[in-house]
N, C-alpha and C positions, 0 to 999 in steps of 0.2 A: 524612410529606411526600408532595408528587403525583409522579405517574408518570405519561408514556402512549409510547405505541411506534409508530414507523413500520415497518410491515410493504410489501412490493412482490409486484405479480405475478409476478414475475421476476427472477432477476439482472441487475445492470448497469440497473435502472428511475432509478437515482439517489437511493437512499436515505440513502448516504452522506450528501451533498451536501447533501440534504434537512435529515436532521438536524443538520448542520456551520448551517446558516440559520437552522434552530429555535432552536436554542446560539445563537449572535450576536444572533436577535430576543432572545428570554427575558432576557440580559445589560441589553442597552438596557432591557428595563423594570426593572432595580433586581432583578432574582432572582440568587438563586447557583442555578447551575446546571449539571451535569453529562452528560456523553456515555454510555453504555453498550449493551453490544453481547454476549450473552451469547456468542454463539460465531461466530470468523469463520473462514477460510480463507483467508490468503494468505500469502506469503513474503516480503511488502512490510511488517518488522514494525518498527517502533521502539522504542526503548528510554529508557526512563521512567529521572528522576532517581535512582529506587531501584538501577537496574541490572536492570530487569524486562522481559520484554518483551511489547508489546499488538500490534495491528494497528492501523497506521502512519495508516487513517482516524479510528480515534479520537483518534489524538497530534493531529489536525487539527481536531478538534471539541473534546479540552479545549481548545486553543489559541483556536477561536470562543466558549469560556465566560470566559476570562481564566484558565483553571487550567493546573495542571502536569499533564502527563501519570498515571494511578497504573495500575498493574495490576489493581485493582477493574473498570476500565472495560470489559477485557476478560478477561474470566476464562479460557477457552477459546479458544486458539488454534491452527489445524491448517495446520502446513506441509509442503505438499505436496513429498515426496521422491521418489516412485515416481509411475505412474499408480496403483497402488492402496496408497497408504502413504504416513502422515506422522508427523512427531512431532507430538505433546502437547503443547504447553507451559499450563497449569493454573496459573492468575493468577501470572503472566509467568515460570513455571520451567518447561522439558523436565523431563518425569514418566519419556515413554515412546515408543516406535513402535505403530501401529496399524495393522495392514489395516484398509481398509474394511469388510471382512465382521468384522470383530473389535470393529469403535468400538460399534456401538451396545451390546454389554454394557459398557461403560466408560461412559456417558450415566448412569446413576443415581449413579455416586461421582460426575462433575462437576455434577448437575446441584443434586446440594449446595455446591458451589465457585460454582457459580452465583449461587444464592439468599445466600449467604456475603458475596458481594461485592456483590451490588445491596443489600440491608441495609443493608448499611454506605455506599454513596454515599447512597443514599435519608435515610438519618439526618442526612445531614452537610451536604444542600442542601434550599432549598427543592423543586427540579423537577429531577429525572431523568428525560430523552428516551434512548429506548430505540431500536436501529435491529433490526430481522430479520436473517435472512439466508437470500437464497433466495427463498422463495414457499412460503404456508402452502395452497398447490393440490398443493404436491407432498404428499398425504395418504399416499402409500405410505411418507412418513417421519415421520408424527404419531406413530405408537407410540415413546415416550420420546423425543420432542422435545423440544430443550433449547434450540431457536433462535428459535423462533417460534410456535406457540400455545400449545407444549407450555409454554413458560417466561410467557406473558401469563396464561393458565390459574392455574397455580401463583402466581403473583405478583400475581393481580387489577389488570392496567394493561391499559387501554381502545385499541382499536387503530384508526388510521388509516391506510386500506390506497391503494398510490401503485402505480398505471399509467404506463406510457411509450407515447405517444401516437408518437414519431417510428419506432419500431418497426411497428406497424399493430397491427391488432384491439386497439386498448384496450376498447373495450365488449364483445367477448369474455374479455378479461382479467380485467377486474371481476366483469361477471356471473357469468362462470365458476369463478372463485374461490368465489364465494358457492355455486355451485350444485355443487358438488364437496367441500367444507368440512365438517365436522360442526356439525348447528345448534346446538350449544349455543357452538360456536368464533367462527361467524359472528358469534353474540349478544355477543361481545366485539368487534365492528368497528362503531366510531361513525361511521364515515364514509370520504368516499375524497374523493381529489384525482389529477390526470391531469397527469403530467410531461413537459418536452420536447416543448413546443408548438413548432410553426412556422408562421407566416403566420398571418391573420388569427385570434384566437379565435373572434369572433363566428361563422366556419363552422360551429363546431365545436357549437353551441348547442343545436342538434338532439340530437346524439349524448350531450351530457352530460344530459338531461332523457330520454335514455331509460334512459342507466345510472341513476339516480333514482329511475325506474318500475318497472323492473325489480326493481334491488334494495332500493330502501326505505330508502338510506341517505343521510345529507345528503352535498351536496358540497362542502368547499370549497375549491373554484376549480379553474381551468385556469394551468399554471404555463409560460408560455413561454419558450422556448432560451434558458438563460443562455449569454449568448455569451462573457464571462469564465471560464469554467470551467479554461480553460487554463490559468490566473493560479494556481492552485491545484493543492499535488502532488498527482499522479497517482496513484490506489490500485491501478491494471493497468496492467501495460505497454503493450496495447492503445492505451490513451487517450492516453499521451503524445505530445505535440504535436510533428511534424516540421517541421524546418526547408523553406524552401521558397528560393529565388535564388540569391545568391552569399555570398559568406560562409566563414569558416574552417571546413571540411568535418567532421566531428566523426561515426563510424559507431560506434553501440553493437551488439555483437553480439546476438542474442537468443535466447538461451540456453534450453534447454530448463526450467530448474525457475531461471530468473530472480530474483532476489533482492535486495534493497532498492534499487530501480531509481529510488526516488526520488531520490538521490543526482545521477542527470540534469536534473529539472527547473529547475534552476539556469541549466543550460548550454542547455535548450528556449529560455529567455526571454530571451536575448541577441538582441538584432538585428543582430549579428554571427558569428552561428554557425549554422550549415545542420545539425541532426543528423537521419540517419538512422538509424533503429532496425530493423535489418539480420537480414530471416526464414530458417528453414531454407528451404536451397535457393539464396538468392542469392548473387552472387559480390562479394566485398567490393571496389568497385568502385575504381579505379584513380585516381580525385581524391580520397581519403581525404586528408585531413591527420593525424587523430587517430585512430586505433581505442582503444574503451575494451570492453577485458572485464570487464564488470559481477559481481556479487555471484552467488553460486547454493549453493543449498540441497543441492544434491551434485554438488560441486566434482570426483569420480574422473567419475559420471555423464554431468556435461556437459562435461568434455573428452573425455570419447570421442564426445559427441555434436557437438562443434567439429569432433573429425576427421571423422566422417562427413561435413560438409557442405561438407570439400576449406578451411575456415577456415583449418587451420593452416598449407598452403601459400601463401593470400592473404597471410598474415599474413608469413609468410618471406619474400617480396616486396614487401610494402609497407616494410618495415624496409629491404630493402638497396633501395627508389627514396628512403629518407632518411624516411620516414615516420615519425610518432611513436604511441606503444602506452602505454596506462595500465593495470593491474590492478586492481581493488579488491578486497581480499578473498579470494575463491574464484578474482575472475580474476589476481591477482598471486599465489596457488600453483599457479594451471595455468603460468603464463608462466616457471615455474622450470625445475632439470633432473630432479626426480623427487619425487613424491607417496609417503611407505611411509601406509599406514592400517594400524597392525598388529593392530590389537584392531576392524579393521571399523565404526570410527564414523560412516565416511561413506556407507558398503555391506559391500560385502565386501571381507575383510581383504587386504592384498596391497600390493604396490609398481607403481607405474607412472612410467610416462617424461615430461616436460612438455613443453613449447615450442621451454625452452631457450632463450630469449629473455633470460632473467637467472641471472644464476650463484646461485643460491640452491636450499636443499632443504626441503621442507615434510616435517613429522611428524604425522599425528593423531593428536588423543587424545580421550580420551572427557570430558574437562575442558572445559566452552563458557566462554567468555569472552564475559560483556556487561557492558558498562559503557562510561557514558560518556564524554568525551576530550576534553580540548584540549593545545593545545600552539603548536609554531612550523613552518612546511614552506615554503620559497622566502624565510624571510625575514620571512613574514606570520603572525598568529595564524591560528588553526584551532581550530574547535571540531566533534564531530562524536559519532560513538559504534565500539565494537566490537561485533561480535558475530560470533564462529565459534570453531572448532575448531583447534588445530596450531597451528605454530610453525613459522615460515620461517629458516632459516640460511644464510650460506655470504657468502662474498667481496664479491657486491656491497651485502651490507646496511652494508659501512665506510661506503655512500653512501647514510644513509638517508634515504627519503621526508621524515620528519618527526618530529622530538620530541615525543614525548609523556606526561611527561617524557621518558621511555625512546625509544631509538632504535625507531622504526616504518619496516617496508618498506625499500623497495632501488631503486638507480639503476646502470642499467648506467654502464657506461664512457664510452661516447656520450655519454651523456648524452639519450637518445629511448625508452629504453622503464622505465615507472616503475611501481614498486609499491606497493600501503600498506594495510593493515588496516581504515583510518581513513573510516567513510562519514559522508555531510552532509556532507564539505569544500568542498564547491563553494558551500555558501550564504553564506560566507564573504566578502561584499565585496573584503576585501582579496586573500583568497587567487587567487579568482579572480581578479581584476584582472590580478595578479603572473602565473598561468597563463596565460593566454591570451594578455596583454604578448608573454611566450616564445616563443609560436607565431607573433605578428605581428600578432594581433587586439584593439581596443581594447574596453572593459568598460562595460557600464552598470548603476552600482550600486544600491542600494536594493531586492533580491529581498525579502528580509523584510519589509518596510514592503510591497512590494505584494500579501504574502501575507496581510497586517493587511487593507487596502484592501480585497484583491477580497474577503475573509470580510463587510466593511461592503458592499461593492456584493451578495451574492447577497443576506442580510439584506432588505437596502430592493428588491432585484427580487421576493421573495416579499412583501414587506409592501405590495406592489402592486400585485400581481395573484392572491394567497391572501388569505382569510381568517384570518389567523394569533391575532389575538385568539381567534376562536372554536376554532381548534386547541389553543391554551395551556389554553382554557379545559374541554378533552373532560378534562382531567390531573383522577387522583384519586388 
């Protein structure tokens, strides 16, 4: 069956995206067709009908094939716990922890996990789009590359390589790429396309006929600003869309090792909700309605990284002016009275203090918990997923967030500061609704259907202004 890969000159060129477009075109013509990603990095992961877990762009590109999510799609994925350390997780199970100076001898056993798992979608669809990661420029990491030529090499899939034009120097990008590369790597790029156009293409004319000349590679097309991108979850928190006027004031803290933050984009596309996504250093500002402490990948970490930035006094203040506090996750066992990690799952082993914003005690263990979820919370279904470590106890879980079967999470007394394990609840039409009702703001339903939509609107803006025929057609 065919294969081809989009590679980029850089992070953040919109690869993702790209490939999410490729998947929704390929469907429309009658192909089965799959996402895959041989290694990604990030803490934005979700979790596959198996109980597995991928990186949360590719649950977004099966989604633009018509397929479920599987853990083939991403075999490799690294979440960052430390500045120099993450776990493992090896087609969608935590294996291990890695320094960075330790991964690259771990690259020959996955890069068999690799080829293991693209095999198998390859066999089972007609076309597998492949996405990089990174920039195949970064040559000080070709020796047992498992992301990007090193796995197109090995795997003979023909590469189309994607610049981002709103950053500047794409004609240094490309050429550069090429002229830095090793030539038998390069001989594996059919071609390029230039991402994140703004104003006129026709400017741009000049410049795409000299990357051409230069490189010798066809091009197809100039891909301008999809201005929907919003409409579609966010794979960094960076990108997600702040609220802007009036509106129920909604502040996500932004946590140092942040984790499934998609969980917000739900509550972005309200046109009744103003959310700020609140950096180290600011003061959680004083028209808060909601604070939510998001998901994080080392929950001991980044509450001491909350205290440092003076957060947990905001927070002790927003409460007594009546304000309300949601936890998910890592942020609903920081908001308890104490943390033990005894066997050091989350770092280093020891006991710490919480919020204390909910009568509850969190336990680590070395046991993860992923799997997905529904149930009932306000009243409303709920469908979403787990994934972390410990176990929350104590007084206020009589008041739990939400059935799952099983009692999930905790409500103070108040009734303003809540907890829950439970991520994706917000995509939940109804739940939402019910949420937000509470707070005084009204809902507008249908997220999911315009997650369907905007997948059909990027689809028809590359079949536009790309050549996408002759992209489908580089696949061998």
């Amino acid at each position: 069956m065919r294969a081809l890969m989009i590679q980029g000159t850089g992070s953040n060129v919109g690869k993702s995206l790209l490939v999410a477009g490729l998947c929704r075109a390929a469907r429309a013509r009658g192909l089965s067709v799959a996402p895959f990603k041989p290694q990604n990095m990030s803490n934005n992961a979700a979790v596959t009908p198996e109980g597995a877990e991928i990186g949360r762009a590719q649950a977004l590109q099966a989604r633009a094939c018509g397929i479920a999510p599987h853990a083939d799609m991403n075999p490799v994925l690294l979440k960052p716990e430390t500045d120099t350390g993450a776990q493992v997780v090896v087609q969608g199970r935590a294996i291990a922890r890695a320094e960075a100076r330790d991964y690259a001898a771990l690259k020959p056993r996955l890069m068999v996990a690799v080829q293991d798992s693209f095999a198998r979608l390859r066999a089972a669809h007609d076309l597998v789009i492949v996405e990089g990661a990174g920039s195949p420029a970064e040559v000080n990491l070709r020796p047992r590359d498992i992301a990007n030529m090193g796995f197109a090499r090995a795997a003979d899939v023909p590469v189309i390589l994607a610049g981002d034009i709103d950053r500047g120097g794409v004609i240094a990008q490309i050429v550069g790429t090429q002229a830095v590369i090793d030539p038998d790597d390069a001989a594996m790029i059919a071609g390029f396309m230039v991402n994140k156009f703004r104003g006129d293409v026709r400017l741009f004319d000049d410049g795409y006929r000299v990357i051409q000349d230069r490189t010798g590679w066809r091009g197809f097309g100039v891909l301008p600003w999809f201005a929907d991108a919003h409409r579609l979850p966010a794979e960094d928190a960076v990108d997600l869309r702040h609220g802007r006027g009036e509106g129920l004031h909604v502040v996500c803290l932004t946590l140092s090792r942040i984790a499934n933050f998609d969980d917000l984009d739900p509550l972005a596309a309200e046109p009744g909700v103003r959310l700020t996504m609140l950096r180290a250093g600011q003061a959680i500002p004083g028209d808060a309605d909601l604070v939510i402490l998001p998901g994080s990948k080392s929950t001991i970490g980044d509450l001491a990284f909350l205290r440092a930035q003076g957060w947990d006094i905001d927070l002790a203040a927003h409460h007594r002016r009546g304000g309300h506090v949601l936890g998910i996750c890592g942020g609903y066992q920081m908001l308890g009275r104490s943390i033990d990690d005894p066997h050091g799952a989350d770092g280093r082993a020891g006991q710490v203090p919480g919020l204390g914003l909910l009568d509850v005690h969190t336990v680590m263990s070395r046991d993860k918990r992923v799997t997905p979820a529904s149930g009932r919370a306000l009243g409303q279904d709920v469908t979403g997923y787990e994934i972390h470590m410990g176990r929350s106890t104590g007084p206020d879980c009589a008041r739990p967030f939400a059935h799952l079967p099983e009692p999930d999470g905790a409500i103070a007394a108040d009734g303003r500061v809540m907890g829950s394990y439970l991520h994706g609840l917000f995509s939940d039409d109804g739940f939402r609704a019910e949420f937000l009702r509470r707070l005084g703001t009204p809902s507008q339903p249908g997220y999911e259907a315009g997650v369907d939509a905007a997948l059909d609107d990027l689809a028809a803006h590359m079949e536009r202004h790309l050549d996408v025929d002759g992209i489908l057609a580089v696949a061998r």
